[in-house]
N, C-alpha and C positions, 0 to 999 in steps of 0.2 A: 504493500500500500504506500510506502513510503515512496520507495522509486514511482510509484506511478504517478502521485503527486509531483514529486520534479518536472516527469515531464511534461504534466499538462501546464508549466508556467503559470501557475496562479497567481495573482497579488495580494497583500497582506489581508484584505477585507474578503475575496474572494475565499482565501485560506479560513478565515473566520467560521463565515458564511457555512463553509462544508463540514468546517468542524462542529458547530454549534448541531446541525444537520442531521449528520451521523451520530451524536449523539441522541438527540430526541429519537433515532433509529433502536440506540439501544447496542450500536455497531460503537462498543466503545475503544476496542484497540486501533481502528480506523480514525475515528475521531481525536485519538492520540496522536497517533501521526501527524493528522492536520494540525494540530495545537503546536505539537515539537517543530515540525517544517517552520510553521508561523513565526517561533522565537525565530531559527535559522537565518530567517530572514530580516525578524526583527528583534533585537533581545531587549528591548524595552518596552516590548507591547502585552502590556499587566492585563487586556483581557484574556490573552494566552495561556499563562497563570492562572489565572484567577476559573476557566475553562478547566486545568488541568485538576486542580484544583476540588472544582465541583464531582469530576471524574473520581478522584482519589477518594473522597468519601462517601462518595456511594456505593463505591466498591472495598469498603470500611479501612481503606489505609490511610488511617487518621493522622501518624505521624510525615508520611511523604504530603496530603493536603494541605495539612499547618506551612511546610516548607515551599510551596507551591504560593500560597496564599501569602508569605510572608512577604518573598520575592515578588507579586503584585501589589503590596501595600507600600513597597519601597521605592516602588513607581508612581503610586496613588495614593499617597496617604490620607488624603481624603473622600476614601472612598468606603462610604457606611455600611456598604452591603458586604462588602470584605472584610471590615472588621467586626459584624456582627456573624457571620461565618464562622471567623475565627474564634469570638465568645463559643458558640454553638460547640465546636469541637473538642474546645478547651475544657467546657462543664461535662460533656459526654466523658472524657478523660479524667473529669475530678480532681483536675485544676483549678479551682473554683477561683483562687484570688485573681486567676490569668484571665479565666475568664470574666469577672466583675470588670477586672482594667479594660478589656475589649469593648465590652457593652457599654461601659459610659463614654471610647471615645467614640464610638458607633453613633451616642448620642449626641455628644458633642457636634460632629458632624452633620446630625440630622435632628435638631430639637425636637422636631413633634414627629418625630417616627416612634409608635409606641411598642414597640414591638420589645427592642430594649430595654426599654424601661418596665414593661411589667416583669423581663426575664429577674430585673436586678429585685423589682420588689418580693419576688419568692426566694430568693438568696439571700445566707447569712453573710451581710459586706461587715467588713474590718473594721471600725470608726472611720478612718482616715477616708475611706471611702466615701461614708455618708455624709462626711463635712465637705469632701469635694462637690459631690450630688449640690448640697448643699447652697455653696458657692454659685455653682454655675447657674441653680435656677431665682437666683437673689439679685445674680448679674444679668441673666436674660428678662428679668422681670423691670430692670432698671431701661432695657431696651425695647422692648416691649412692655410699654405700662399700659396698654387698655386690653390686654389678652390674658384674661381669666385662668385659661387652659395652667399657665406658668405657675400663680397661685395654687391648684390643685396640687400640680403635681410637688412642690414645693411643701404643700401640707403632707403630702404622701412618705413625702421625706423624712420629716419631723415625728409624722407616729412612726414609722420604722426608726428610729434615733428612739421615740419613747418620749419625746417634747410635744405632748399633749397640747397642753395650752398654745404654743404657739402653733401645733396644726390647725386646731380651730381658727385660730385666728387670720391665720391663710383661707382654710375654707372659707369665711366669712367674708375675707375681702374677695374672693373667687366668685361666690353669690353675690353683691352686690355687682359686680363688672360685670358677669352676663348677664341678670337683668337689668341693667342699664343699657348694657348694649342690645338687649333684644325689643325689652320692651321699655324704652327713656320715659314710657309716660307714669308707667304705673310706681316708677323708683319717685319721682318729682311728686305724686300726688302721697303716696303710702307710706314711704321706707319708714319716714321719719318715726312711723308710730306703728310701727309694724313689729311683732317680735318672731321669736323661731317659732319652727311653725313643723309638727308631724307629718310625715306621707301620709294622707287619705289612699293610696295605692301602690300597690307594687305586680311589675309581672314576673311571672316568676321563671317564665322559659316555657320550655326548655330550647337551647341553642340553636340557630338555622332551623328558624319555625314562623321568622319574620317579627321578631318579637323587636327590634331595631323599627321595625315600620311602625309597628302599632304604637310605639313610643311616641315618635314622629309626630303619627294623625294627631294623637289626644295630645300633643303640648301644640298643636295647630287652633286649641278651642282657645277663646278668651283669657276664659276663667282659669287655662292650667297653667302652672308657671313652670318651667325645670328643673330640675336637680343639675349641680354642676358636671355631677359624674352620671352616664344613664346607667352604669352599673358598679354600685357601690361595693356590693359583696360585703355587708358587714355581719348579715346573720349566718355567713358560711366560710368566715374565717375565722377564728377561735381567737387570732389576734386582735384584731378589728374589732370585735364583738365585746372582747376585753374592756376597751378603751369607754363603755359605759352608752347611752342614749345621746348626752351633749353632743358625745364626738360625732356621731349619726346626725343629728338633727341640722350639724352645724355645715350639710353637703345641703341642704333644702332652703331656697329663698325665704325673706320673712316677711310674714302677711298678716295684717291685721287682723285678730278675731274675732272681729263681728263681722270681716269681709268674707264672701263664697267661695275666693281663689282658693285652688286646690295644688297640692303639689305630689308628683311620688317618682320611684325608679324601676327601673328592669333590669332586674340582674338575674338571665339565663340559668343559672347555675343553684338556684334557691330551689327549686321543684326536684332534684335530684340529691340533696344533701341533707333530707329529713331535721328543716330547720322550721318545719311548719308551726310546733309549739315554741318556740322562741318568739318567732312573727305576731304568734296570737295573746302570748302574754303581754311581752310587751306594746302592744298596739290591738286591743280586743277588737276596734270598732275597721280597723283598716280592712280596705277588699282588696284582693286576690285574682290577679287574673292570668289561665294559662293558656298555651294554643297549643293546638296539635295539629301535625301535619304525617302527611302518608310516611311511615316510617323508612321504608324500603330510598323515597325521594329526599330524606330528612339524611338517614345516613351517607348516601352520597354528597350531601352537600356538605356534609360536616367533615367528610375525610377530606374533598378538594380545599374546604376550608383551612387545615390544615395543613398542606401540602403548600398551601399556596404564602403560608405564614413562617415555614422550613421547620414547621414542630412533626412532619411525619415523613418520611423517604421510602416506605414499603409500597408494594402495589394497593390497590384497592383490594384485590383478592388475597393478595397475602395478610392485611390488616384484617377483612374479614373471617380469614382462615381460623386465625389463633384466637379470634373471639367467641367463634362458633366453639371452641373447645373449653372456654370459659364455661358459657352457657349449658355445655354435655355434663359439667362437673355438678351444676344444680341438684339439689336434690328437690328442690320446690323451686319455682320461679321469685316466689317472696324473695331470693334469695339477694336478689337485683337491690333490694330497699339496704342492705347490708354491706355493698362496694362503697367505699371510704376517698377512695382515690380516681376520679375523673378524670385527672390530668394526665393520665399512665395509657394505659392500650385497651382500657375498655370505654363505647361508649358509644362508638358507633351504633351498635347493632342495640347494648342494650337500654340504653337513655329511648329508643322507640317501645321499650313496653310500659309504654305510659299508663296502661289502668292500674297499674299498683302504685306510681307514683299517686297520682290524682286521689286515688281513694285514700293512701294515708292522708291528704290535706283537705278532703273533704269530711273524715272521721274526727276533725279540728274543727276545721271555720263552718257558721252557719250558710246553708244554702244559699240565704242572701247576700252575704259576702263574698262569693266564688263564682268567676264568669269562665268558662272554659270556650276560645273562639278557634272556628276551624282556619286554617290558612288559607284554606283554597277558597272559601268564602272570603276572607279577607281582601286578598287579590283580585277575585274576579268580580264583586261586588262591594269597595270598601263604604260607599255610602250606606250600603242595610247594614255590615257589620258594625262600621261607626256609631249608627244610632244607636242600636244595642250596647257596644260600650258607654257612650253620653249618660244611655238611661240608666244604666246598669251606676254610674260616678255619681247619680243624683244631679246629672247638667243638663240643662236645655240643650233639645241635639244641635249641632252645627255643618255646617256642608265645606270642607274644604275645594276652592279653588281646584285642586289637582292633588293625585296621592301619587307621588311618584315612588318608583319601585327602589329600597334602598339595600346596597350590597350585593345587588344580583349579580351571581357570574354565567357564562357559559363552558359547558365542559362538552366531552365525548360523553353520550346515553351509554347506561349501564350495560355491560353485556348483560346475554335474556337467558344463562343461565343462573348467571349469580342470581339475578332478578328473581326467577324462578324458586331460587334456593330460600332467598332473604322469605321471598314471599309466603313460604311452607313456615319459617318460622314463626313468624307474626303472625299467622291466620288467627291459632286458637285465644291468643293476647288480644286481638283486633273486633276480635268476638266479645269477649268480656267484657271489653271498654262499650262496644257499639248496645251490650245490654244496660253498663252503666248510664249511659246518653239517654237512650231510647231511642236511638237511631241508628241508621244504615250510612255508615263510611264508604264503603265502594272501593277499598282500598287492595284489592288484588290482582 
């Protein structure tokens, strides 16, 4: 392959071109070639690297990657998708401090790329670290003085340090800048006499179910204000959780209480972390809303999601494979209400057997508190579904302008055995839930 390249005379981008090629082929010692000729030609050209690179660790030679990767960063040292790379492999390696340095120059480089930044918020950083973090979002904040986002992440900072008080107080200035920036009237007429103020709602998930949209629509009404963060995660992080209500309340605008504005979040992840008695002690009167969506379409999206964010490098069939053996090891399907760890290899397949989710939050909150919305009604009719949530908040319904579709990607359709496969699983789960409903899903 090599010599054949020579002689077709390629130039440097042509050379790219067929390497990038051949590899989407899966033809990766061809696609080496092209990569190596490529230096040959050019020994400065860091997407070569950086190409060779990507080859090296998915074919788990983590250590030749790093060295591929390094040599493109010495080309590029501003380049955040290489050093977030090189975090990725350094934590897979359990080089953890190598990897923390990675991830915040990554962020350095890309401030609002969050991708690093949530890696460092699940890592134990050294001090040194968190005062860097620190610095840089106090300095970007000086540059950015009317962008909120800075503040958050700023407070984000401060509870992982354990500087409570001043995360609130970040939070706090985070909620005043976005509602001012969103809505300058209601800060001008309200703030002044406004205090903190409960979520009236939360959705609770579960992930790639369009639950980003339905956020969306209902902070589209009047009446609803935002949360700074649309997914807090505080009743499904035992740290967060820690930090008391204040620390909660202080992510929520503040509204007057003889006013109707309403505020709440979606954090995906609450429907699957049996945090549903936490939710209801602490907040008895709050409602509940979750979506379900065709599971077989739900897990596809969530793997491409993931794929696409570099948290997963298996096939879809092979991610699907080692799940299904999960599921073999059941001895009850209850057994799903008992996985701890979402962020790990299960989730795909079993975050869709949603009637055991749903039923432990329903064996919680009263019926009038829990609205369960289909997805595919959501999309192809969001006007009838919106009303039903408005009524369902206690708000006069409202008609957004346009519901535009958020997050959507396109991929290759599943192959129609797996399809097949996934399908047999879910039937008798899809049944149960369709009796809980009292209705017909169509989902096979």
């Amino acid at each position: 392959m090599f010599v054949a390249i020579r002689k077709m005379n390629f130039n440097i981008n042509q050379l790219l071109d067929k390497g990038i090629y051949l590899k989407q082929k899966k033809q990766l010692q061809e696609a080496t070639d092209a990569f190596e000729f490529a230096l040959k030609i050019d020994p400065q050209c860091s997407s070569a690297y950086q190409q060779l690179g990507d080859i090296c660790w998915s074919q788990g030679k983590l250590v030749k990657a790093i060295l591929y990767y390094e040599k493109a960063v010495e080309i590029e040292p501003n380049n955040g998708i290489l050093l977030y790379n090189m975090a990725e492999i350094y934590k897979k390696q359990e080089r953890l401090e190598q990897a923390a340095k990675h991830y915040i120059k990554a962020l350095q480089v890309e401030p609002f790329n969050n991708s690093p930044f949530i890696q460092l918020m699940y890592m134990k950083l050294i001090p040194t670290q968190l005062d860097e973090l620190v610095v840089f979002y106090q300095q970007l904040s000086q540059s950015k003085p009317n962008n909120p986002w800075v503040n958050v992440k700023l407070g984000n900072v401060f509870t992982k340090q354990g500087k409570i008080k001043k995360a609130i107080s970040s939070y706090q200035i985070a909620t005043y800048k976005m509602t001012k920036k969103f809505n300058p009237e209601y800060v001008a007429k309200y703030w002044e006499q406004a205090k903190p103020a409960s979520p009236k709602f939360i959705i609770i998930g579960p992930m790639k179910t369009a639950t980003s949209a339905l956020y969306k629509y209902i902070n589209q009404h009047p009446l609803v204000l935002p949360c700074i963060e649309k997914e807090v995660h505080f009743f499904n992080d035992r740290y967060k959780f820690s930090q008391g209500k204040n620390w909660y309340k202080a992510h929520f605008p503040l509204i007057p209480p003889e006013e109707s504005f309403i505020t709440g979040e979606a954090s995906p992840g609450y429907i699957v972390n049996n945090v549903q008695d936490k939710v209801f002690q602490m907040f008895p009167k709050i409602k509940a809303i979750a979506l379900i969506r065709n599971p077989v379409a739900r897990a596809l999206s969530h793997y491409h999601h993931n794929v696409k964010h570099g948290f997963e490098r298996r096939t879809f069939q092979e991610a699907i494979s080692a799940e299904l053996e999960v599921i073999k090891s059941f001895n009850n399907p209850r057994e799903v209400l008992q996985i701890r760890n979402w962020r790990g290899n299960t989730g795909y397949v079993l975050i869709g057997f949603y009637y055991y989710f749903l039923k432990q939050w329903l064996d919680v909150f009263p019926q009038e508190q829990f609205l369960i919305v289909n997805n595919q009604d959501l999309l192809v009719n969001p006007e009838s579904s919106m009303k039903q949530v408005f009524e369902f908040l206690g708000l006069d319904n409202y008609t957004a302008q346009e519901y535009p579709k958020y997050y959507s990607n396109s991929y290759d359709p599943i192959d129609e055995n797996i399809r097949l496969e996934l399908a047999d699983v879910f039937r008798p789960h899809n049944q149960k839930l369709e009796q809980l409903l009292q209705c017909e899903l169509n989902w096979n």
